[in-house]
DSSP file (Angstrom, degrees, kcal/mol; ACC not computed):
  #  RESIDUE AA STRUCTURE BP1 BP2  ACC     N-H-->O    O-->H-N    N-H-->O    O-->H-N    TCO  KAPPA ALPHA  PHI   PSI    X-CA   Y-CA   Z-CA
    1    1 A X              0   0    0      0, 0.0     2,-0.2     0, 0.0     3,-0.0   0.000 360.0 360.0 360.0 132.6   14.1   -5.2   14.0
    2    2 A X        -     0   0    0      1,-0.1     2,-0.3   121,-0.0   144,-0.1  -0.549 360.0-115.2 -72.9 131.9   11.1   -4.2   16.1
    3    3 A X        -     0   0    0     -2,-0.2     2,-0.3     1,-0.1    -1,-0.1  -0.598  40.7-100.2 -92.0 140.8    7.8   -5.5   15.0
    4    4 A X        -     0   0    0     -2,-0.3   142,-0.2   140,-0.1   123,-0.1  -0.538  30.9-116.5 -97.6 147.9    5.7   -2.9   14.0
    5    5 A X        -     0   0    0     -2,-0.3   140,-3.3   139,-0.2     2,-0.2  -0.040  27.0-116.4-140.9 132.0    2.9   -1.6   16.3
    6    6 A X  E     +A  144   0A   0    138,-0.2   138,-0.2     1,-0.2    -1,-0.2  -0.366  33.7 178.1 -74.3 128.1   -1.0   -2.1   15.1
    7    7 A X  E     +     0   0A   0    136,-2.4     2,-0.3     1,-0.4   137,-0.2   0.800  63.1   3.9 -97.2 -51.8   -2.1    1.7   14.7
    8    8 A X  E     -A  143   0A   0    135,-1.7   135,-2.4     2,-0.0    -1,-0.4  -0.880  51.5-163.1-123.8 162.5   -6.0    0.5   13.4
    9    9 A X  E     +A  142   0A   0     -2,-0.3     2,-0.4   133,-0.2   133,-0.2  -0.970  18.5 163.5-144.1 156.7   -8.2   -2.1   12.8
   10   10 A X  E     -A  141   0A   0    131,-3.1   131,-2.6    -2,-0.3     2,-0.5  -0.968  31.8-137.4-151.3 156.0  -11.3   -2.1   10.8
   11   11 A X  E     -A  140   0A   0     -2,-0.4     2,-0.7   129,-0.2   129,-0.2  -0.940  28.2-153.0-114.2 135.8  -13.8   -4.5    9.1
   12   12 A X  E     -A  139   0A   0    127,-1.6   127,-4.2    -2,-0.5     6,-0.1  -0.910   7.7-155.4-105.9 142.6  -14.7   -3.3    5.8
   13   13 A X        -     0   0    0     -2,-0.7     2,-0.2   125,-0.3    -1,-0.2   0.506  66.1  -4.4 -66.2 -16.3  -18.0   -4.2    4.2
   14   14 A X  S >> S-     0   0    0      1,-0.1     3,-1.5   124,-0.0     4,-0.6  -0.976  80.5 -81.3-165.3 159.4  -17.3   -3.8    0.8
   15   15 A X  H >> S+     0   0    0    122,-0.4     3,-1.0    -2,-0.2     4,-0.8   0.798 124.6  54.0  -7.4 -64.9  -14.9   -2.8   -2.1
   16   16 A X  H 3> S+     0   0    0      1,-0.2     4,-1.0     2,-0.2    -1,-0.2   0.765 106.8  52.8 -61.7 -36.3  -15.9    0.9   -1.6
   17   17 A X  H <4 S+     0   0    0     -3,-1.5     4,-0.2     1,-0.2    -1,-0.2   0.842 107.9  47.7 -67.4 -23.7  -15.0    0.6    2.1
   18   18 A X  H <X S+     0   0    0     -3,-1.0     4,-1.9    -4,-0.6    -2,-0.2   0.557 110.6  51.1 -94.0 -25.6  -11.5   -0.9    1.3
   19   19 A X  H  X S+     0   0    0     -4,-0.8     4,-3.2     1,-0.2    -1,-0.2   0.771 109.9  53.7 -79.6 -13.2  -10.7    2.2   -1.5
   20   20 A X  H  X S+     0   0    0     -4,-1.0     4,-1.4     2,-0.2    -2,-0.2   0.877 104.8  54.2 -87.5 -26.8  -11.9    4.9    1.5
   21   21 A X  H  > S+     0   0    0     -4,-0.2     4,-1.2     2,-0.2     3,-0.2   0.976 109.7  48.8 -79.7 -43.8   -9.1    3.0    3.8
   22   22 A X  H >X S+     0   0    0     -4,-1.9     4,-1.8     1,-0.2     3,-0.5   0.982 112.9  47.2 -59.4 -44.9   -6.6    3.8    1.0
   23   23 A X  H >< S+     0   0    0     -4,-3.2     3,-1.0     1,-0.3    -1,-0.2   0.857 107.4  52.9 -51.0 -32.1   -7.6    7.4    0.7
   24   24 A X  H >X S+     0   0    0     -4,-1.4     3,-3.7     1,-0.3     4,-0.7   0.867 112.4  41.6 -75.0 -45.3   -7.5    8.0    3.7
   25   25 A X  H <X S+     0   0    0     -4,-1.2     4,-1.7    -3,-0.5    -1,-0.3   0.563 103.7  72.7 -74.1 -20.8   -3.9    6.7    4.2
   26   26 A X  H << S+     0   0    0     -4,-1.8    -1,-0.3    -3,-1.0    -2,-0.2   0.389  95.5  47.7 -78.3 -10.4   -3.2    8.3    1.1
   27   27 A X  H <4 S+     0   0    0     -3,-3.7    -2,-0.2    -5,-0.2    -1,-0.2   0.633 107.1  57.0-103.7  -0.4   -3.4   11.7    3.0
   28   28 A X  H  < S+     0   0    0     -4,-0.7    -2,-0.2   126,-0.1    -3,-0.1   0.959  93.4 104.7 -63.2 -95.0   -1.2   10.3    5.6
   29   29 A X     <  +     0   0    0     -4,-1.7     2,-0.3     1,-0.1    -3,-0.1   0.832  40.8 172.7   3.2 132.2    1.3    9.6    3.0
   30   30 A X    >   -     0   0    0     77,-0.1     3,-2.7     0, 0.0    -1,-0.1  -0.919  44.1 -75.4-142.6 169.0    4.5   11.4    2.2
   31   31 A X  T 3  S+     0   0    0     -2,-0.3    76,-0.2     1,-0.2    77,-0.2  -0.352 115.7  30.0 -67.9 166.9    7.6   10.5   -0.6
   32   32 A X  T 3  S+     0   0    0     75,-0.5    -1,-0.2    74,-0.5    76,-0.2   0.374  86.8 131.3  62.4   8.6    9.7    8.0    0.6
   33   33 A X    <   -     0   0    0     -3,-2.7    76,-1.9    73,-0.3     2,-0.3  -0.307  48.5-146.1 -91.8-173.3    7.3    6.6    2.2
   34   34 A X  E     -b  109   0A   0     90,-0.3    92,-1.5    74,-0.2     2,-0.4  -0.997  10.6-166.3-152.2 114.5    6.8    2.4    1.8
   35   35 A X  E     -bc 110 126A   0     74,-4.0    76,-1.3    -2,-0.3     2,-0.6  -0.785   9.5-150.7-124.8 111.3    3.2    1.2    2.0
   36   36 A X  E     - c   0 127A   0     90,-1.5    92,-2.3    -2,-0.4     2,-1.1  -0.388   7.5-165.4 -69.8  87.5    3.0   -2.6    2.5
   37   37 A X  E     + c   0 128A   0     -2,-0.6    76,-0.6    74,-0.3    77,-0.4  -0.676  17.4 172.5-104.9 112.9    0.0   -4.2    1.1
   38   38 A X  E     + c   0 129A   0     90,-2.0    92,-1.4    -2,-1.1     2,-0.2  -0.858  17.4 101.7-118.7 160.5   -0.7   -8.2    2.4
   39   39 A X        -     0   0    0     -2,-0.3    74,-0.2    90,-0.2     3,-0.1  -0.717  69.5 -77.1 153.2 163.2   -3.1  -10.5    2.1
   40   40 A X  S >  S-     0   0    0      1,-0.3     3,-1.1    -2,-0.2     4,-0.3   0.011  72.5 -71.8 -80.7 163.3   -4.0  -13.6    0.3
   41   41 A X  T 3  S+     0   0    0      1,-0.2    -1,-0.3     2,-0.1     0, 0.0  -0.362 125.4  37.5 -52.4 137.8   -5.5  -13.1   -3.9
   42   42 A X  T 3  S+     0   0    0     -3,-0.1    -1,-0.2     1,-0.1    -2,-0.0   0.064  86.6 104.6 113.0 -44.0   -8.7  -11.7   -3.5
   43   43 A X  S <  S-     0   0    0     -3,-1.1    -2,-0.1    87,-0.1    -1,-0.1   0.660  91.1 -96.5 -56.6 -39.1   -8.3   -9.2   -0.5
   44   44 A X  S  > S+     0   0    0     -4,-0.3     4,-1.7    86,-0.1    -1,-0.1   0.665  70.2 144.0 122.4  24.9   -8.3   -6.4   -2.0
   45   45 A X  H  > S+     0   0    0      1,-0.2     4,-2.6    -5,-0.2    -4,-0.1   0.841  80.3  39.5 -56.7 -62.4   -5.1   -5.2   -2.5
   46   46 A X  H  > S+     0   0    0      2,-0.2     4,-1.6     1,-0.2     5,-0.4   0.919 111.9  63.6 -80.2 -40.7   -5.2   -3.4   -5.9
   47   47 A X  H  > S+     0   0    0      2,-0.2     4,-0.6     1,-0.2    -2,-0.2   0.956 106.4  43.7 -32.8 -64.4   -8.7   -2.2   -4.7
   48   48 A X  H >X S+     0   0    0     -4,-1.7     4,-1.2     2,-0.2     3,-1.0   0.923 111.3  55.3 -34.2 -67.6   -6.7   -0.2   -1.7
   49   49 A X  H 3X S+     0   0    0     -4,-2.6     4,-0.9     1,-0.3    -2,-0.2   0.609 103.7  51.0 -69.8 -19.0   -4.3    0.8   -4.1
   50   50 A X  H 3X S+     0   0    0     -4,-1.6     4,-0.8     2,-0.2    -1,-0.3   0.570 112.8  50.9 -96.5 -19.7   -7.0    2.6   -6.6
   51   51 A X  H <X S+     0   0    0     -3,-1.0     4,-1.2    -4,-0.6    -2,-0.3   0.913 108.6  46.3 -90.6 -18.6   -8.4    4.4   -3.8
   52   52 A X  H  < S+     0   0    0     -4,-1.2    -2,-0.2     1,-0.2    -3,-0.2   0.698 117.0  40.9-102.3 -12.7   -5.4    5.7   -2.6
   53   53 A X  H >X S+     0   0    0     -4,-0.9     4,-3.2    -5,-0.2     3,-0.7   0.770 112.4  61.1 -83.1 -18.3   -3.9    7.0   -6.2
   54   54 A X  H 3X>S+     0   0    0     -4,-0.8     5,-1.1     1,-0.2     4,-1.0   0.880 109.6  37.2 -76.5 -24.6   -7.3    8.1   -6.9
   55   55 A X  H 3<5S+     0   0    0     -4,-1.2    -1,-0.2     2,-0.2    -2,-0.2   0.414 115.6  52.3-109.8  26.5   -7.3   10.4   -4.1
   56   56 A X  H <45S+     0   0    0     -3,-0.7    -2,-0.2    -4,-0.1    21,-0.1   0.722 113.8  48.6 -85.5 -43.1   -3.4   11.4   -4.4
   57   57 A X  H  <5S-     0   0    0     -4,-3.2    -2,-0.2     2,-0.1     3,-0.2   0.520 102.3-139.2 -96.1   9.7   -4.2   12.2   -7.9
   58   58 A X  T  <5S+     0   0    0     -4,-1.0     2,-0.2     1,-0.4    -3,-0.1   0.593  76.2  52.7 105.3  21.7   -7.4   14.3   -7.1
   59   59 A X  S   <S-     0   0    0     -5,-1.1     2,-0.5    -6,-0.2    -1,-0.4  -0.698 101.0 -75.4-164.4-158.5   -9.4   12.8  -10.0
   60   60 A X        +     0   0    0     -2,-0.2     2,-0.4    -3,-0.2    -6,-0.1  -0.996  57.1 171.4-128.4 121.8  -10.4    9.3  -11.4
   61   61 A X        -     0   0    0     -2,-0.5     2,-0.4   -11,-0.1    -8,-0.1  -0.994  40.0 -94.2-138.4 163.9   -7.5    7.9  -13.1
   62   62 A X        -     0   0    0     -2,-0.4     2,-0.3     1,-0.1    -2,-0.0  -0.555  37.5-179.1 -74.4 119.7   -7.0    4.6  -14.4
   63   63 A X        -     0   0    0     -2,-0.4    -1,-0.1   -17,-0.0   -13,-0.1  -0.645   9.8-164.3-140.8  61.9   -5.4    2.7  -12.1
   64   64 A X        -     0   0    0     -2,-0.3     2,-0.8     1,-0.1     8,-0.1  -0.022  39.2-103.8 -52.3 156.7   -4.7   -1.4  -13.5
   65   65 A X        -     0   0    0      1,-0.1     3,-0.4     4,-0.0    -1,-0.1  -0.829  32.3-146.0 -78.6 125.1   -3.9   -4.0  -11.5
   66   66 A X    >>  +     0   0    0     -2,-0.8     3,-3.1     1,-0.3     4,-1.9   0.577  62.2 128.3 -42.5 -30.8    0.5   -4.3  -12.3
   67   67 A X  T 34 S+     0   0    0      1,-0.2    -1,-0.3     2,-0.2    21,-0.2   0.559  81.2  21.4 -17.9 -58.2    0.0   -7.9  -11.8
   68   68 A X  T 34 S+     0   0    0     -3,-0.4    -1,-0.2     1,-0.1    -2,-0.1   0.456 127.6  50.9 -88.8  -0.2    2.0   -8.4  -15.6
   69   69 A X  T <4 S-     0   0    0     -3,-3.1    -2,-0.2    -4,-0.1    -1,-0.1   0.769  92.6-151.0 -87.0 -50.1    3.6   -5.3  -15.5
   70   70 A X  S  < S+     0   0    0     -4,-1.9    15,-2.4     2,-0.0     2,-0.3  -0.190  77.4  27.5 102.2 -24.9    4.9   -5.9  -12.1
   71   71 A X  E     -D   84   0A   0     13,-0.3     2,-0.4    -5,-0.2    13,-0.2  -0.934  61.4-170.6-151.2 149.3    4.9   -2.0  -11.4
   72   72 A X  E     -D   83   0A   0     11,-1.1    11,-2.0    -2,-0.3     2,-0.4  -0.993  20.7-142.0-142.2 135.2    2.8    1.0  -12.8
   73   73 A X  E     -D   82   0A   0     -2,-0.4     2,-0.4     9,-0.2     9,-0.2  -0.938  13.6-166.4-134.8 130.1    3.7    4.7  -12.1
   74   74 A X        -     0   0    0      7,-1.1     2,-0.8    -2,-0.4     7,-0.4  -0.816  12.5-158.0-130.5 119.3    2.1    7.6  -11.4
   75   75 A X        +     0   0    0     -2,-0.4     2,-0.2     5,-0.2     5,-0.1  -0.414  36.9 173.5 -73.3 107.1    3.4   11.1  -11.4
   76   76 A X    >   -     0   0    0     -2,-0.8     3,-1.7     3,-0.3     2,-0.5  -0.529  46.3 -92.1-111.2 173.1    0.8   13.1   -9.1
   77   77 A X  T 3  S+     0   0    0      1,-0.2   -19,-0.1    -2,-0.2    -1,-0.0  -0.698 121.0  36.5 -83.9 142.1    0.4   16.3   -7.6
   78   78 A X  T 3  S-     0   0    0     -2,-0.5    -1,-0.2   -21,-0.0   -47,-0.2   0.344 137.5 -49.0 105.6  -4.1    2.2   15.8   -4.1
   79   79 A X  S <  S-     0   0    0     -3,-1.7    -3,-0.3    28,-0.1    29,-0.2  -0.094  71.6 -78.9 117.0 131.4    4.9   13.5   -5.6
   80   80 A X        -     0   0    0     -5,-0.1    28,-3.6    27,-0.1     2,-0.4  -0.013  43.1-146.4 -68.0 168.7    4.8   10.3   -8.1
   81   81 A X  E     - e   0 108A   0     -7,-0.4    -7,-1.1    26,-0.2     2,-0.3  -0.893   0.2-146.9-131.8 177.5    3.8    6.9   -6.5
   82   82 A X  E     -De  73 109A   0     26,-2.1    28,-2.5    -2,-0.4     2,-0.8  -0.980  11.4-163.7-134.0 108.7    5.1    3.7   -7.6
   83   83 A X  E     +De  72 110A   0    -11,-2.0   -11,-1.1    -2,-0.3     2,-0.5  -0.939  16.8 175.4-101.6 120.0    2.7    0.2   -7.5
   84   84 A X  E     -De  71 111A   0     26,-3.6    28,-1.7    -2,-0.8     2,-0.3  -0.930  20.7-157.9-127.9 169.4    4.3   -2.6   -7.7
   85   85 A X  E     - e   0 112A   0    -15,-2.4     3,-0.4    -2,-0.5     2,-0.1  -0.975   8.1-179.6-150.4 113.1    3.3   -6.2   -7.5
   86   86 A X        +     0   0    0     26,-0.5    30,-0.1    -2,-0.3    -2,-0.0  -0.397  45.2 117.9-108.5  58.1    5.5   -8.5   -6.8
   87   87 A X  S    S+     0   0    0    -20,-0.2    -1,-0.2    -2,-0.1    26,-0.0   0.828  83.4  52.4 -82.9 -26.5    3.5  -11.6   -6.8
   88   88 A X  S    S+     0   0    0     -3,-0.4     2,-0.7   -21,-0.2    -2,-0.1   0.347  78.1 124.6 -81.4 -17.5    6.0  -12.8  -10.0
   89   89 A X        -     0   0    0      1,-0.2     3,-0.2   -19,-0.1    -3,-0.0  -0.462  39.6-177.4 -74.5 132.6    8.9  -12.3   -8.6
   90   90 A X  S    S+     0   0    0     -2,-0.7     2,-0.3     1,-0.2    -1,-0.2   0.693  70.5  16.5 -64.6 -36.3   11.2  -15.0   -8.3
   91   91 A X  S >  S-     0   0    0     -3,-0.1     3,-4.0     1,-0.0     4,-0.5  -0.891  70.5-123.5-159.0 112.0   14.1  -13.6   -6.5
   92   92 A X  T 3  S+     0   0    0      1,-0.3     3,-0.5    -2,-0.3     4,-0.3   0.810 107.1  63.1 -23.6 -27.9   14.3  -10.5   -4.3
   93   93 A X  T >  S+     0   0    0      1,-0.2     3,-2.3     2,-0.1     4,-0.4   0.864  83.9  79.1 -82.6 -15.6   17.2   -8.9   -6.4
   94   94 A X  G X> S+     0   0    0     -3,-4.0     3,-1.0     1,-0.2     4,-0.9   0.677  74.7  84.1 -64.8 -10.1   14.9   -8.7   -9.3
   95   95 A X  G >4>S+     0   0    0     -4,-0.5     5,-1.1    -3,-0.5     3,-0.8   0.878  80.9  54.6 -41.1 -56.6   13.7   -5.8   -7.5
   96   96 A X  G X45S+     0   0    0     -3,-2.3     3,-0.7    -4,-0.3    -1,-0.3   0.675  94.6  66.7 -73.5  -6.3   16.3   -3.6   -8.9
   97   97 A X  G <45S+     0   0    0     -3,-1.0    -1,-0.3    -4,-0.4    -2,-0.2   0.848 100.4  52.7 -78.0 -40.5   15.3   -4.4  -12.5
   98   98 A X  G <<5S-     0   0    0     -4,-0.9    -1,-0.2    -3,-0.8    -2,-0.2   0.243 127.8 -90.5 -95.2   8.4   12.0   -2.6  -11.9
   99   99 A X  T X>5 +     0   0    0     -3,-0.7     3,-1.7    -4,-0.1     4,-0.8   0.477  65.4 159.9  66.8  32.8   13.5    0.7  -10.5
  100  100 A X  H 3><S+     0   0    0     -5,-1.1     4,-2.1     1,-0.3    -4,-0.1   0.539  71.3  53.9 -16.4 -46.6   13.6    0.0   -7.1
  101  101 A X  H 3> S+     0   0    0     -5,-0.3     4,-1.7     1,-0.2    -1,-0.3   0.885 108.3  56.7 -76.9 -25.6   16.0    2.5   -6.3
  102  102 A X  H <> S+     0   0    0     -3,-1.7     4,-0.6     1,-0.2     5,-0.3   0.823 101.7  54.5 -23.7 -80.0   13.7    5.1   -7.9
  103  103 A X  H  < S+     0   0    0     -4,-0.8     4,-0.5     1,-0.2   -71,-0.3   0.668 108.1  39.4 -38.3 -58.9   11.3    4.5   -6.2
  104  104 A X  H  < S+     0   0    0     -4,-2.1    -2,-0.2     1,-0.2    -1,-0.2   0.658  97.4  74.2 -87.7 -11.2   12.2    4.9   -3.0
  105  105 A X  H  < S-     0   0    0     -4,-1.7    -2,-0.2     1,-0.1    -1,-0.2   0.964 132.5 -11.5 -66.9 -35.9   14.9    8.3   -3.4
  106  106 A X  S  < S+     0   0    0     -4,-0.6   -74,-0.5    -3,-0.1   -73,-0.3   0.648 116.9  84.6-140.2 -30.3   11.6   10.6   -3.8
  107  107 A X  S    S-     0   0    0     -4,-0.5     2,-0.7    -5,-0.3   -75,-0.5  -0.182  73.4-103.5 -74.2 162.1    7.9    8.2   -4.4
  108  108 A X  E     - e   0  81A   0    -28,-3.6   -26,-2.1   -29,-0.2     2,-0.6  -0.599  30.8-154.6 -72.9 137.2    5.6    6.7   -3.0
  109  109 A X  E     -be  34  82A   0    -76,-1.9   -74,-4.0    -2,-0.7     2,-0.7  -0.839   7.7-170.7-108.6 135.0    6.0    2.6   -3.2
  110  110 A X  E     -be  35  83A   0    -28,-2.5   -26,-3.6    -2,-0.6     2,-0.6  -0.989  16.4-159.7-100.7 105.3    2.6    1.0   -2.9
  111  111 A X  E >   - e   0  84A   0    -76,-1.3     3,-0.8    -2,-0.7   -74,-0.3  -0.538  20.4-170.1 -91.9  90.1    3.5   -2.8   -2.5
  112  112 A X  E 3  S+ e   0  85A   0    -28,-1.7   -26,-0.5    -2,-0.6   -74,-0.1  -0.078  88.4   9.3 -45.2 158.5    1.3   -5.8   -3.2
  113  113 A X  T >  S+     0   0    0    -76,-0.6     3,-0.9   -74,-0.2    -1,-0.2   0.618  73.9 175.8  -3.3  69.5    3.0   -9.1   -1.9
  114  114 A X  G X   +     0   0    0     -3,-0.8     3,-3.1   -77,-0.4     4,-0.3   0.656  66.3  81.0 -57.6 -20.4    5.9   -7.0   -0.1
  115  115 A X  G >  S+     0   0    0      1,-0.3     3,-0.7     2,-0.2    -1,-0.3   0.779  79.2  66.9 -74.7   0.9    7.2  -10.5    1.2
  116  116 A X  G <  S+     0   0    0     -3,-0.9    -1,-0.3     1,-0.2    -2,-0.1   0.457  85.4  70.0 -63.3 -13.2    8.9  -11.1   -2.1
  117  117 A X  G X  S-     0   0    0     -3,-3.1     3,-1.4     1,-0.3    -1,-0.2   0.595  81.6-172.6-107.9  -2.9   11.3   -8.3   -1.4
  118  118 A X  G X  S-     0   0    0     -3,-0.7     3,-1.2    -4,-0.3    -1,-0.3  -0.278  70.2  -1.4  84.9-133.3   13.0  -10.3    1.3
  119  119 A X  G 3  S+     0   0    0      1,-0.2    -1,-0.3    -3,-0.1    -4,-0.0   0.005 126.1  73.0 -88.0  36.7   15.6   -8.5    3.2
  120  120 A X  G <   +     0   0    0     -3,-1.4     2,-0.4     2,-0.1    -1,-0.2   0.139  68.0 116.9 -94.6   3.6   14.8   -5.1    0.8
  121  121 A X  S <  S-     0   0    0     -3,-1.2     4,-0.0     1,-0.1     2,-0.0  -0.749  76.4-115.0 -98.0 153.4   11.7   -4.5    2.5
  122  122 A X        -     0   0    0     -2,-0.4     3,-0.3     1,-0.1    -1,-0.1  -0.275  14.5-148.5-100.9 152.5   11.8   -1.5    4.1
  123  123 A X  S    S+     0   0    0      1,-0.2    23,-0.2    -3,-0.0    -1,-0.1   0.646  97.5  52.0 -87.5 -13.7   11.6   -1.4    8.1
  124  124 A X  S    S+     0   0    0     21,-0.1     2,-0.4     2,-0.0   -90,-0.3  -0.023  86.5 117.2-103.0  46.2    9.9    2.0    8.4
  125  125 A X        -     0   0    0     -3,-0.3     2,-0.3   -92,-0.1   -90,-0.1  -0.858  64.9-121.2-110.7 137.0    7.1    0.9    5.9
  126  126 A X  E     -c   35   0A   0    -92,-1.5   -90,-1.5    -2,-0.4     2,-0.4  -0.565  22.0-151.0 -43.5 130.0    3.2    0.6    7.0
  127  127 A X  E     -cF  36 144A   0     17,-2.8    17,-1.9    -2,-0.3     2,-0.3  -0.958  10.0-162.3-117.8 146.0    1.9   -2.5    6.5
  128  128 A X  E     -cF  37 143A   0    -92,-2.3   -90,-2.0    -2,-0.4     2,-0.3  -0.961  13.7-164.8-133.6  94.7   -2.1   -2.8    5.6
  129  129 A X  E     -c   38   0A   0     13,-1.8     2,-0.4    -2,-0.3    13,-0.3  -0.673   9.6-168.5 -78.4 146.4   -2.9   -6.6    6.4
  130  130 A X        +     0   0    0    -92,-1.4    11,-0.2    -2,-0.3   -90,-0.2  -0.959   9.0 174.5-139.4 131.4   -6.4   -7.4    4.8
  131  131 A X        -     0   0    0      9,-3.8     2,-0.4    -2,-0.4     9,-0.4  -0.292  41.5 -69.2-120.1-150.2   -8.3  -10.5    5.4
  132  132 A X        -     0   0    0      7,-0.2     7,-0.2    -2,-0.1    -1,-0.1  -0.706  59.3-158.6 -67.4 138.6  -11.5  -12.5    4.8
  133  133 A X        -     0   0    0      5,-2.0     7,-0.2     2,-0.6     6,-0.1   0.103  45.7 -66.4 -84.2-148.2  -14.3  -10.5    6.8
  134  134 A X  S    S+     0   0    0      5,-0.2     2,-0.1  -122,-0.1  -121,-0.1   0.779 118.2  28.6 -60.3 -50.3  -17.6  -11.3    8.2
  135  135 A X  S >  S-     0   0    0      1,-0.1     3,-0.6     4,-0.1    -2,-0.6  -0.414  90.4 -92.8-108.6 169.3  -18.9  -11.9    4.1
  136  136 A X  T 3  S+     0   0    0      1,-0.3    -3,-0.2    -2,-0.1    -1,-0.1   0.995 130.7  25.2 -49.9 -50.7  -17.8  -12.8    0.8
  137  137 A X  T 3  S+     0   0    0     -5,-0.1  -122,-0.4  -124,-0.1     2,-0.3  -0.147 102.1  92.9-101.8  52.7  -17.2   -9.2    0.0
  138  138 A X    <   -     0   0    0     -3,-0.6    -5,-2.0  -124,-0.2  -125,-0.3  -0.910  57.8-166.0-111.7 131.0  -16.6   -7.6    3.8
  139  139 A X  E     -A   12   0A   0   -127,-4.2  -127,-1.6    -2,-0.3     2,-0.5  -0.741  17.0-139.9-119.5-178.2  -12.5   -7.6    4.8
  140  140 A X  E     -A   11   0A   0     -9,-0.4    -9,-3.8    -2,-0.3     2,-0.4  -0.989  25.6-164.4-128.6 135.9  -10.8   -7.0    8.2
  141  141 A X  E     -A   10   0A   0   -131,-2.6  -131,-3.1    -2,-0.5     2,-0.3  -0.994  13.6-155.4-123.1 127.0   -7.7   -4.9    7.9
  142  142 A X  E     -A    9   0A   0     -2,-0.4   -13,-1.8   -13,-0.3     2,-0.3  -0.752  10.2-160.6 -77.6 155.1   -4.8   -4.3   10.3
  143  143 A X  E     +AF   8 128A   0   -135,-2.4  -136,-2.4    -2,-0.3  -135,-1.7  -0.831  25.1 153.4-132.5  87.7   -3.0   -1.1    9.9
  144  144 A X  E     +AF   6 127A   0    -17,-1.9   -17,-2.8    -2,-0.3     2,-0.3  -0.868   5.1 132.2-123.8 152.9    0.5   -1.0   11.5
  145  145 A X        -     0   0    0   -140,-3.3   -19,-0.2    -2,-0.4     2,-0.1  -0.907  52.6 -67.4-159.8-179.6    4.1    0.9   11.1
  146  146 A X    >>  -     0   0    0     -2,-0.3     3,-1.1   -23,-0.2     4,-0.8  -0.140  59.5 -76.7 -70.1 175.5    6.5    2.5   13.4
  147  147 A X  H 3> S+     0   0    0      1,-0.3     4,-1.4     2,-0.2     5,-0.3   0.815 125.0  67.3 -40.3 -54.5    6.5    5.4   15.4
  148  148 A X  H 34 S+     0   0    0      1,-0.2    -1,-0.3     2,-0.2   -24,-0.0   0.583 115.2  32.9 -49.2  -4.2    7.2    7.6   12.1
  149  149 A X  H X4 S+     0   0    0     -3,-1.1     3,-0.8   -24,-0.1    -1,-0.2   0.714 106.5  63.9-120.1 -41.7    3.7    6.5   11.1
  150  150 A X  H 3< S+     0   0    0     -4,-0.8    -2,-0.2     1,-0.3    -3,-0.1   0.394 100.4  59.0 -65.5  -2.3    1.7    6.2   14.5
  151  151 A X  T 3< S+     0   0    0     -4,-1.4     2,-0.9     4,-0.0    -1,-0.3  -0.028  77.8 118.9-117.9  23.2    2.2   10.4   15.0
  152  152 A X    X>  -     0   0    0     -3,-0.8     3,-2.0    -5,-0.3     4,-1.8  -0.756  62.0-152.7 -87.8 111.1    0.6   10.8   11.9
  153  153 A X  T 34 S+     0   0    0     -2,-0.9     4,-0.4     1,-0.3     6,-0.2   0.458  85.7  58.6 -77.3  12.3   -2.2   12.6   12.8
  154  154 A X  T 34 S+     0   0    0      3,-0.1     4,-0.3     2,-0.1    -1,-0.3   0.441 110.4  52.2 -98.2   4.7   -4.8   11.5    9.8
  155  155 A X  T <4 S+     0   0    0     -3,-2.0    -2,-0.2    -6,-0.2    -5,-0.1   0.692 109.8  43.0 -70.8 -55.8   -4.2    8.1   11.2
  156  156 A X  S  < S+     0   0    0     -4,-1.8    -3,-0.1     1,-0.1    -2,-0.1   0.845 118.2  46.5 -31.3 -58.2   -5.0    8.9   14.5
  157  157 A X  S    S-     0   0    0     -4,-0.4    -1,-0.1    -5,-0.3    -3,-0.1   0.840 100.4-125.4 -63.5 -65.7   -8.0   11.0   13.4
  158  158 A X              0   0    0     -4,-0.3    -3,-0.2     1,-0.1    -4,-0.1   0.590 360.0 360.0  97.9  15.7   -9.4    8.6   11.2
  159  159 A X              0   0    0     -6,-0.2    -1,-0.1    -5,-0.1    -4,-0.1   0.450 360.0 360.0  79.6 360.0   -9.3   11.5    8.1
């Protein structure tokens, strides 16, 4: 499998910068699509993930971290998304317990600590690396996928 090719990088300065990187990716975004969220606790993962359902779903909706749920679903206008968080998973097949398959015939899957899904993580998926920044609260994010993502023109653009 071809490793997949850095489309952005950006340092964000704060919380608020890290939910504007999800919206933005969140108009990129289409069903079926797989959006790969890594980084260490702390990074900002579920942060990302509330900006980018807040601006699928066109409002302010309450958007919990899955962390004990292990996934939380939301049926939006444009297509439902799926978050899961797989930091609790044990074993990659547990996958399918959580509607796996679901998920990926028509939503979006937002995933928090996608390397838990072993060989089920999908090869045409975005990945959004976030790291420690410059500050306590500043992050550095890479933004990379395949081709199917790199001709997206609100990526391109920068929204």
């Amino acid at each position: 499998m071809l490793a997949p090719t850095p489309i952005r990088e950006l340092d964000l300065p704060d919380a608020a910068a890290t939910r504007k990187l999800g919206a933005l990716l969140a108009k990129a975004a289409r069903p079926r699509d797989a959006i790969a969220l890594e980084g260490d606790l702390g990074m900002g993962k579920t942060e990302f993930a509330r900006g980018f359902i807040h601006a699928r779903a066109g409002a302010e909706v309450e958007v919990p971290s899955p962390t004990f749920t292990l996934v939380q679903t939301y049926d939006l206008p444009g297509g439902p998304v799926w978050h899961f968080d797989l930091y609790r998973l044990a074993d990659p097949e547990e996958i399918w317990e959580l509607g796996w398959e679901a998920a990926r015939e028509g939503a979006i899957a937002l995933i928090e600590w996608p390397q838990r899904l072993g060989p089920y993580l999908p090869a045409d998926r975005l990945t959004v690396a976030l790291s420690q920044g410059a500050n306590e609260n500043a992050r550095h994010a890479i933004v990379s996928g395949g081709a199917n993502w790199a001709g997206r023109p609100e990526l391109a653009h920068g929204g």
